[in-house]
MARPAKOL-11539 format. One record per residue (C-alpha): x, y, z. Coordinates in pm, whole numbers, plus 50000, padded with zeros to 5 digits. Example, Ala and Ser with C-alpha at 12.3 -4.5 7.8 and 13.67 -1.06 7.14 Angstrom:
2
512304955050780513674989450714
END
This chain:
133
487604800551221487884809451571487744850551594490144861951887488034894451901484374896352072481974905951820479054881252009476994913052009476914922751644474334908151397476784897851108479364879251174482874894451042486254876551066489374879350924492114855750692495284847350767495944866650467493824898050617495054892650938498844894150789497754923650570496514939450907499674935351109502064950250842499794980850806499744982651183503324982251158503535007350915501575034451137497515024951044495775035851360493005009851256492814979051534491404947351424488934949151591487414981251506487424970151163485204940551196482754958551432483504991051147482634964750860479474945351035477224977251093478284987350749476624957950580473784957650880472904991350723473004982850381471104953350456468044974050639468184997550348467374968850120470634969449946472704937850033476214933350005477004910649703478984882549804482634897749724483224937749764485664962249843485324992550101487515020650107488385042850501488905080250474492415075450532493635050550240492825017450391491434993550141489344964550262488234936250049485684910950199483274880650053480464862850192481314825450202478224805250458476774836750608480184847750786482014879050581486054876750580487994900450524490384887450280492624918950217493564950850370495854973950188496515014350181496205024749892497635058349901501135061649988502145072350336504405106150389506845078550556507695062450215507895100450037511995098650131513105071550029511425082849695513235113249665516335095849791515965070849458515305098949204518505116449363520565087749305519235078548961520055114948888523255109849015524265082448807522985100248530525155127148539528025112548607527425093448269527155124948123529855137248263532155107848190531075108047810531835146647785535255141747962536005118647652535535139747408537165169047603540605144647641540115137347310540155171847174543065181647419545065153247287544495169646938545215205247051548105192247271550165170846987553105186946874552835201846514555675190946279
END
């Protein structure tokens, strides 16, 4: 794979997917302030430092950002790609439209309630209402 970002001077050699890279443009769309780029350069001296504290990375592992961002990555020929990025924490954006669903679910749901109580009120007027012979 040909890497559109310059990461000649790092040690470990990060690129993405075309799955990561889609993953990357709809959370950059979403509001992620993480560039591409940062996030192999982020992800290389991550694994340098494991690596010169004698821990390697295995060949497939996850890493989690402070704010949400999920990154899953393997080792396939000494290159690591980055196979997914995801948030995993919900963003205030989406909070809304979440309340906006629950409203209307409650709507609905009272309205039922309503409609099956207005039944048996009609009903009962109906009986109250009948002329008595």
């Amino acid at each position: 794979m040909n890497s559109k970002y310059d990461t000649s001077n790092l040690r470990i050699h990060v690129e993405f997917t075309r799955k990561g890279q889609r993953d990357m443009k709809r959370l950059a769309q979403q509001g992620n302030r993480a560039t591409p780029f940062i996030m192999i350069r982020d992800l290389a001296e991550y694994i340098e430092r494991h690596n010169e504290a004698g821990d390697p990375m295995i060949e497939e592992f996850t890493v989690r950002y402070d704010d949400g961002t999920l990154i899953t990555a393997y080792l396939s020929q000494g290159t690591y790609y980055i196979t997914d990025v995801e948030a995993y924490e919900k963003t205030p954006a989406v909070f809304p439209v979440y309340v906006w669903e629950r409203f209307k679910v409650g709507c609905r749901w009272l309205l039922a309630q309503v409609f099956v109580g207005w039944a048996g009120v009609r009903q009962s007027l109906q009986l109250v209402t009948s002329p008595c012979y």
